[in-house]
N, C-alpha and C positions, 0 to 999 in steps of 0.2 A: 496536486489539486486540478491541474490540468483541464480547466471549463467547468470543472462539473461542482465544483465548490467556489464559495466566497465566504467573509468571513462580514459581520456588523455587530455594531454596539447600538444600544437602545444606551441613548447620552440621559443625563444627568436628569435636565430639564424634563423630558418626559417621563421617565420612570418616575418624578417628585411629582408631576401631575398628574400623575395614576393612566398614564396611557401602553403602558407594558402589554398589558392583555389583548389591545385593542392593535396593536403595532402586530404582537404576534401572530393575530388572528388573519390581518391582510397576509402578512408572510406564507401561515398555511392556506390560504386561499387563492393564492397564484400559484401554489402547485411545487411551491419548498419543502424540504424535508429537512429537519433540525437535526445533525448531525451530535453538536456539541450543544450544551448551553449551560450559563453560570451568572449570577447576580451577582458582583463583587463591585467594591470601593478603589477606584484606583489611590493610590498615595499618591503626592507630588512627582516622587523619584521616578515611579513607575510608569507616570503620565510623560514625564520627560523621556524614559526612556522607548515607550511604543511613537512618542511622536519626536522622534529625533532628527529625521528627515526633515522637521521644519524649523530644527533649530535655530538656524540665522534668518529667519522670517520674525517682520514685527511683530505680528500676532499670537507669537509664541509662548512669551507668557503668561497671555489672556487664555489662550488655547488649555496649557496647563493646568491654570486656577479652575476654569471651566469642567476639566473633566476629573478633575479630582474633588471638586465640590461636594460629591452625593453619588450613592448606589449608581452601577450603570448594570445593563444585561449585554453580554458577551457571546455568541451566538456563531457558528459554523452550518451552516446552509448549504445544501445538496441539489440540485435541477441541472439536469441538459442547461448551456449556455447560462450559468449560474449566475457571473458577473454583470453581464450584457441586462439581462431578465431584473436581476435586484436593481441595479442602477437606475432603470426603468421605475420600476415599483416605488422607489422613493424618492426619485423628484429629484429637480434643480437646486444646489444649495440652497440658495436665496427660495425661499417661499412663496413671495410673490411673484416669483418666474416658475414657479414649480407647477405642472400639470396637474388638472383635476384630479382629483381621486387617487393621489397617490400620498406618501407619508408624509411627507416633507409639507404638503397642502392643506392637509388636514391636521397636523400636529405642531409644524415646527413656530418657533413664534420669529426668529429670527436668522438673518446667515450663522450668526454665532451660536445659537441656540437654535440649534435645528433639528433637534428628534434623533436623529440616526444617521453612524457612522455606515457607510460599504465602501469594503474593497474596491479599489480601481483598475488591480490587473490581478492575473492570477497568480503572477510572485509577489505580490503582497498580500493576498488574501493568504496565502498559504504562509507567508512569512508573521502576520499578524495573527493568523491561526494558534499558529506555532506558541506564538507569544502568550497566549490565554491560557491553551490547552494543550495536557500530556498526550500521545497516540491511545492512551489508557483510557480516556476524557470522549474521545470520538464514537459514536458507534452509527 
């Protein structure tokens, strides 16, 4: 994936507040191309297992219950400098540090419920890729 890919989930919270469409549309509006994409329910197990890296972090099982709660959107993203660009596009975790006009500002209601996952490097995005979607999956 090498720059030119990143991978995000549209989390629980906003797909249950009907903001899917609206999340999407900024996406393709900065110039993403949607590579992969899938509306699926994480299980428990499954949430454990994509956020495993945060295992011995307290928030861990909050983390869990949170994204296994409700439909999410699963999404592989294509642009020049893809992770750099998305990270941008959706803001500061926390939302009230998140710049104007970007997702997280407009969507997220809180750190923990904050709209939307993105990759942070691109061995994760491609590892989290991975995790979602078959090479069958990608086009």
């Amino acid at each position: 994936m090498a720059g030119k890919k990143t991978f995000t989930m549209i989390k629980p919270d906003a797909v249950a507040a009907g903001h899917t469409g609206a999340i999407l549309a900024m996406i393709n509006k900065a110039g993403f191309r949607i590579v992969a994409m899938k509306k699926t329910k994480l299980s428990k197990e499954t949430a454990e297992a994509f956020y495993k890296v945060h295992k011995k972090r307290p928030f861990f099982g909050e983390l869990v219950e949170f994204m296994s709660s409700g439909p999410i959107v699963a999404a592989i993203l294509e642009k020049d400098n893809a992770i750099e660009d998305f990270r941008t596009l959706i803001g500061a975790t926390n939302p009230k540090e998140a710049a104007k006009g970007t997702i997280r500002k407009k969507y997220a209601k809180s750190i923990g419920e904050n709209a939307v996952h993105g990759a942070d490097s691109d061995r994760n995005a491609k590892r989290e890729g991975a995790f979602h979607f078959a090479e069958t999956e990608m086009f």
